[in-house]
C-alpha positions in Angstrom: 115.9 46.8 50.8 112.8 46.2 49.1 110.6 43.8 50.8 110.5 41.8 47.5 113.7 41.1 47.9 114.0 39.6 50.9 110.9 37.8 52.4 111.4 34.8 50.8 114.5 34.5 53.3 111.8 35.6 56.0 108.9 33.1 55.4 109.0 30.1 53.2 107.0 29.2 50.5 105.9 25.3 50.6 107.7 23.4 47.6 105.1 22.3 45.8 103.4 25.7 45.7 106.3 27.6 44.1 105.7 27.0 40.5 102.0 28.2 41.1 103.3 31.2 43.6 105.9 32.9 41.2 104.2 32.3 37.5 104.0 35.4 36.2 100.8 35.2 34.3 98.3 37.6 34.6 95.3 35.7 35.6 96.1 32.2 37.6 93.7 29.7 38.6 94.8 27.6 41.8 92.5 24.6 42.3 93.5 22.8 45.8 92.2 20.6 48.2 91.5 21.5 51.9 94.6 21.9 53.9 96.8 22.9 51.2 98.0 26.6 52.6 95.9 28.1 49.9 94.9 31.6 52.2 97.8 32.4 54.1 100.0 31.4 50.7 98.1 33.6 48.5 97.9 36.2 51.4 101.7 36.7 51.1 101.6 36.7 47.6 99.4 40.1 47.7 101.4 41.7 50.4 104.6 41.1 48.4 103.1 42.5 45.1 101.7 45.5 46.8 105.3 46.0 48.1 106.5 47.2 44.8 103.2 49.1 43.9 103.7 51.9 46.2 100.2 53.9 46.2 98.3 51.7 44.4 95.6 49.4 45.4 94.7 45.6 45.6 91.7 43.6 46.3 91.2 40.5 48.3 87.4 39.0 47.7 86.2 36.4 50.2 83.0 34.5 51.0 81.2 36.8 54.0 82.7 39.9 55.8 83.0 38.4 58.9 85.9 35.8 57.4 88.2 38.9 57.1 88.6 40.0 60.1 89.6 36.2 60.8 92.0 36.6 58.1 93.5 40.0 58.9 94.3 38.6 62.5 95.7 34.7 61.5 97.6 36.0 57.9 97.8 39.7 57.6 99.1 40.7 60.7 101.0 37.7 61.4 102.8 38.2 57.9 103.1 41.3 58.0 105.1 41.4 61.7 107.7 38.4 60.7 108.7 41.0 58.0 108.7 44.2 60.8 105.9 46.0 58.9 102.8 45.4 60.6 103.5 48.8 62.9 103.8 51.0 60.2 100.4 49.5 58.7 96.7 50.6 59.5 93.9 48.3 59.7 90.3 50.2 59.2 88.0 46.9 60.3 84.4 49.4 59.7 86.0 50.1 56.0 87.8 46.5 55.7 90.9 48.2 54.3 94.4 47.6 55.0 96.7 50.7 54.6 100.2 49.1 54.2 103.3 50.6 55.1 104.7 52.0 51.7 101.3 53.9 51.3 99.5 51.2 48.9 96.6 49.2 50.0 94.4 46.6 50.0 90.3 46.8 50.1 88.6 43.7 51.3 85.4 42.4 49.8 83.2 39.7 50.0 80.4 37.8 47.6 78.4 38.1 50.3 78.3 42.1 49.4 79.4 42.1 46.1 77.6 46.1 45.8 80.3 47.8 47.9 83.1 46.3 45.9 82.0 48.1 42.8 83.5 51.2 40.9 87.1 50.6 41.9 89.7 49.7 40.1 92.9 47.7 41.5 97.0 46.5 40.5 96.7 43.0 41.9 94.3 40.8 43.2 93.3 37.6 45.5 89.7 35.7 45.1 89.8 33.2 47.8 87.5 30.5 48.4 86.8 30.5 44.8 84.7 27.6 44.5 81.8 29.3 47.1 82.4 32.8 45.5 81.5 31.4 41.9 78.9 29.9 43.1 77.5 33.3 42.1 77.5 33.0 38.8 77.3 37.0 38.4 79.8 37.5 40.5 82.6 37.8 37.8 81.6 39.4 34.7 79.5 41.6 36.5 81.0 42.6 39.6 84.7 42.0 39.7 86.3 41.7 35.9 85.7 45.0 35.3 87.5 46.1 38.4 90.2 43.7 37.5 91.1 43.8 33.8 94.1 45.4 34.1 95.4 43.7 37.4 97.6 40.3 38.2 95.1 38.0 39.8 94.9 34.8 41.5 91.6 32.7 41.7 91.9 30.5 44.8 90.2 27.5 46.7 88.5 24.1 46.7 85.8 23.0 44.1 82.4 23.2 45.2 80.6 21.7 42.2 80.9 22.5 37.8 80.9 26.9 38.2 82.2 30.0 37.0 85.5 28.6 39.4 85.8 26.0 36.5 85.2 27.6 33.9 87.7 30.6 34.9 90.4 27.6 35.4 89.5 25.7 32.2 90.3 29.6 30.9 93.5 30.6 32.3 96.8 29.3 33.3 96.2 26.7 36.0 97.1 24.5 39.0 96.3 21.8 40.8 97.1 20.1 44.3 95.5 18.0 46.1 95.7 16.5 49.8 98.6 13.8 48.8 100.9 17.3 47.7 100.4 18.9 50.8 102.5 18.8 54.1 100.0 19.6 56.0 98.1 15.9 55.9 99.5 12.7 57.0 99.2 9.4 54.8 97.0 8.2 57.8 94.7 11.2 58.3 94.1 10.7 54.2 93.5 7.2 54.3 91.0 8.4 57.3 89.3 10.3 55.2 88.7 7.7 52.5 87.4 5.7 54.6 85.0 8.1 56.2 83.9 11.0 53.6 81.6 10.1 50.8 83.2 9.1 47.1 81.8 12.5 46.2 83.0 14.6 48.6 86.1 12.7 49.1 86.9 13.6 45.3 85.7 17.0 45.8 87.3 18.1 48.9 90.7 16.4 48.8 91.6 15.9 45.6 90.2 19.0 44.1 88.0 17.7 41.5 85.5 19.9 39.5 81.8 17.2 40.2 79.3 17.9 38.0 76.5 18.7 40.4 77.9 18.0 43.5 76.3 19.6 46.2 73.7 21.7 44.2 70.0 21.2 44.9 68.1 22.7 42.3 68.1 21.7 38.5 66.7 23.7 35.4 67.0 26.8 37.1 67.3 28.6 33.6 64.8 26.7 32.5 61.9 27.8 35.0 62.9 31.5 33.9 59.7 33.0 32.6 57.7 35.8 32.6 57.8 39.3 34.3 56.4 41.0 37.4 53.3 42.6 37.0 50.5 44.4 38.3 47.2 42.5 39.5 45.1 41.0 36.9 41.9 38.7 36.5 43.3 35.7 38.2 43.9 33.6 41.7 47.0 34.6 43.6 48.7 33.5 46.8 51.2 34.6 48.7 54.3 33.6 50.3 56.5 35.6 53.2 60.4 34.6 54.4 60.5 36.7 57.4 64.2 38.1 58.4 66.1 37.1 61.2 69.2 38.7 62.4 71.3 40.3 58.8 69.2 38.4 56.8 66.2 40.0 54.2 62.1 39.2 54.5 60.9 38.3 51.0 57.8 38.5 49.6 56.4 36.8 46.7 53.2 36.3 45.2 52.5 33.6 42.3 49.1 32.6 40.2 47.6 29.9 41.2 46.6 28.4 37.6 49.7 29.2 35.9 52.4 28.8 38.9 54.1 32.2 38.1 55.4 34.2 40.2 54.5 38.2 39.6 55.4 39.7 42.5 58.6 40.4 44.2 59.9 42.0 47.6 62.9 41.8 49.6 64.2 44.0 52.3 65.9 43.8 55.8 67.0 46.2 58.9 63.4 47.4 59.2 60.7 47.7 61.8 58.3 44.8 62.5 55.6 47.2 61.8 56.1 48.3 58.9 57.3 44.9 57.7 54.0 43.6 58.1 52.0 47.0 56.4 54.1 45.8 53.5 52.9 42.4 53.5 49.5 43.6 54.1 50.0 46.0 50.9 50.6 43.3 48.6 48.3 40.7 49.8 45.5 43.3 49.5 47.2 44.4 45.9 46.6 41.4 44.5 43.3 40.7 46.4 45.3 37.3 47.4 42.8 34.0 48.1 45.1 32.4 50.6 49.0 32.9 51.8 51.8 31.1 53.7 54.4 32.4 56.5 57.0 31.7 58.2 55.6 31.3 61.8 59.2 30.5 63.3 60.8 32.3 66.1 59.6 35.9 65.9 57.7 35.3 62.9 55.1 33.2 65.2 53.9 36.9 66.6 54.1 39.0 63.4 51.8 35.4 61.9 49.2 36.1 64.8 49.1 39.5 63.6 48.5 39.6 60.4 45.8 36.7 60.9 44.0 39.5 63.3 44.3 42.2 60.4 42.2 39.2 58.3 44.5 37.6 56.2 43.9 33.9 55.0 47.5 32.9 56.0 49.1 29.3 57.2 51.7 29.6 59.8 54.6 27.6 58.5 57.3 26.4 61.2 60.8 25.7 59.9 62.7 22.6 61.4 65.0 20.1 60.1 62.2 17.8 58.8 60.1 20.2 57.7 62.6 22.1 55.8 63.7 19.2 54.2 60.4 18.2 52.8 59.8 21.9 51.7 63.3 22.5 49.8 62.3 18.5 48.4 59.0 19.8 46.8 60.5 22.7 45.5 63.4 21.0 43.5 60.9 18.1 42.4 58.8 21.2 41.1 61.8 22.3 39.4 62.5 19.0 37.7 59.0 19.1 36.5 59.3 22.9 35.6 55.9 23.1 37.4 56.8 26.7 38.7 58.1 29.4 36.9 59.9 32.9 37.9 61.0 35.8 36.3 64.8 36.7 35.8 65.3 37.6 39.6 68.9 38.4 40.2 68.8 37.3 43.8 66.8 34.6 43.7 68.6 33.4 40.7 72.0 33.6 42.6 70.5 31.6 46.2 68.8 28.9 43.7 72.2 28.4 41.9 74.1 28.0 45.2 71.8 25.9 47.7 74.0 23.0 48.4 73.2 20.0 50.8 75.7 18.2 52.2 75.1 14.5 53.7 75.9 13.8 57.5 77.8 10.6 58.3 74.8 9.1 59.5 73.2 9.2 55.9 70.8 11.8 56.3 70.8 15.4 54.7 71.2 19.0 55.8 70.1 22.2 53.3 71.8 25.7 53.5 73.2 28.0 51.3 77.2 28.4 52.0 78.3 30.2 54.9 77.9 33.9 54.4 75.6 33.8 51.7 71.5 34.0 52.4 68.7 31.6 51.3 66.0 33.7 52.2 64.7 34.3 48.2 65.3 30.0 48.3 62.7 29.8 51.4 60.1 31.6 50.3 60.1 30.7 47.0 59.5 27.0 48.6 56.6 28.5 50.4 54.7 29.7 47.4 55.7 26.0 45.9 53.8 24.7 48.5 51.1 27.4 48.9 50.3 26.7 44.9 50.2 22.9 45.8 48.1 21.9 47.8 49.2 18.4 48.8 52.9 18.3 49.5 55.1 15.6 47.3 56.8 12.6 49.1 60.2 13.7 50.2 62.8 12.4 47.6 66.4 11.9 48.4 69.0 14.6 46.6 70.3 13.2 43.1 74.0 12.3 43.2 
């Protein structure tokens, strides 16, 4: 017997999600709050469809790679051996795909490496966490519409501000839950959080409301949109370096001092030190650069020391919570101001759009872009902002 025939009987699907679970719509938007069963709901949802697609494919899209392997261990597998199928499955964890036992299969992908999900096309589909995916705002009719315009697909997850999440619910059939229609959180734990989460986030996080702005850092980012990269001309320039750490990408920019325009671009990761800094030597010595910035943090502090020995007008820039703070501060005020202007950047575009801070419950403020996503482009963007300024602004609260 087909497995879409009987694994309702096997695992049950929470009341309230039913309606949302079996609509037979194409494309449907699921809006929830935290604690809703969004994942491992949705995760049976793409197993049972692939059970009557025999040889085809489906796509599950997440935030960062390393969240699927979570989810293959606490849904997939777990799923999949209630309904005595998991055995006759294959999970490739170098190729994130899950072969399933009548010979379809699902690829996994995430927004954190939205290259490798391109130039496939799929039967059904899961976007999970789709408030952090959209965050992207590329991500969709670039990357994974056209892979998806002939599938069944359901858009998943919590708000995380006004994005492409909204508009795709505003869009297409929809749902909503929020804390108060899930099983999964006591009247008392809600009240709790009332009591202890912020008006905003409280609205945000539990009852699944789309906040203009919430979270987001960075205003008129279309507006600041100007210009081209360019070769060097008569003029001042400075530079500005983000140097990688672990998976994450050095960046290089370069701006004009008079006109605050950035005209150079670099970004790269997963090589040597050495040739790292020849490439930051390159460019300051392109442009015949008057001064520069760094990050001096951690390993950066030695490849700093060097490139001062090589001759190279730089200021060592150490990252910590108050320091970050004041740097991300300028650059947003210089945003507001549209005081600094950038060409069309696709990556830099994508980390300005979804830098979020989040406020602590002692009042103050932390800055990061969501987990599994990189803010490298972000940093040294706020470098040059501060490199082309040479007295730093009064750190300014976020806006609400």
């Amino acid at each position: 017997m087909s497995l879409a025939n009987t694994q309702r009987s096997i695992i049950q699907i929470p009341s309230f999600l039913k309606e949302a679970y079996l609509d037979q719509s194409d494309i449907v938007v699921i809006k929830a709050g935290r604690r809703t069963g969004k994942t491992y709901n949705f995760a049976l949802w793409l197993i049972q469809e692939m059970d009557v697609l025999p040889g085809e494919g489906g796509l599950w899209v997440d935030t960062k790679h390393s969240n699927i392997d979570k989810y293959i261990d606490r849904y997939f597998k777990p799923l999949l051996k209630k309904m005595n199928h998991w055995d006759s499955c294959n999970w490739n964890a170098q190729k994130k795909i899950l072969k399933l036992y009548n010979g379809a299969y699902i690829d996994f992908g995430s927004a954190e490496r939205p290259e490798n999900m391109e130039g496939f096309g799929y039967k059904r589909g899961v976007l999970n966490e789709g408030g952090l995916i959209f965050k992207k705002q590329s991500l969709w009719n670039h990357t994974l519409f056209p892979m998806l315009k002939h599938a069944k697909i359901r858009i998943v997850g919590t708000p995380k501000g006004k994005n492409t999440f909204e508009t795709l619910y505003r869009r297409y059939t929809h749902y909503t839950f929020t804390g108060f229609d899930s099983p999964f959180w006591t009247e008392a734990e809600l009240n709790q959080a009332k009591l202890t989460m912020t008006e905003e986030a409280y609205r945000q996080e539990i009852m699944a409301e789309f906040i203009d702005g919430a979270g987001s850092v960075f205003r008129n980012i279309k507006q600041n949109i100007a210009g081209e990269l360019v070769d060097p001309y008569s003029g001042r320039f400075v530079l500005a370096t983000d140097i990688a750490k672990h998976q994450d990408f050095t960046v290089i920019l370069i701006g004009d001092l008079d006109t605050k325009q950035v005209v150079y671009h670099e970004r790269f990761n997963q090589i040597d030190w050495g040739l790292q800094k020849s490439r930051i030597i390159n460019a300051y010595q392109k442009y015949k650069c008057i001064s520069g910035i760094i990050d001096a943090t951690g390993v950066g502090d030695a490849v700093f020391d060097d490139l001062q020995n090589q001759g190279l007008n730089l200021e060592g820039f150490k990252f910590t919570a108050t320091t970050k703070q004041e740097l991300v501060s300028n650059l947003s005020i210089a945003m507001d101001n549209q005081t600094i202007h950038y060409p069309a950047i696709p990556e830099l575009i994508d980390e300005l759009e979804i830098y979020a801070y989040e406020q602590r419950a002692n009042g103050t403020f932390s800055y990061s872009a969501p987990e599994g996503f990189h803010d490298d482009e972000v940093m040294a963007i706020a470098l040059l902002n501060r490199a082309m300024n040479f007295k730093p602004i009064q750190w300014a609260a976020p806006r609400f």
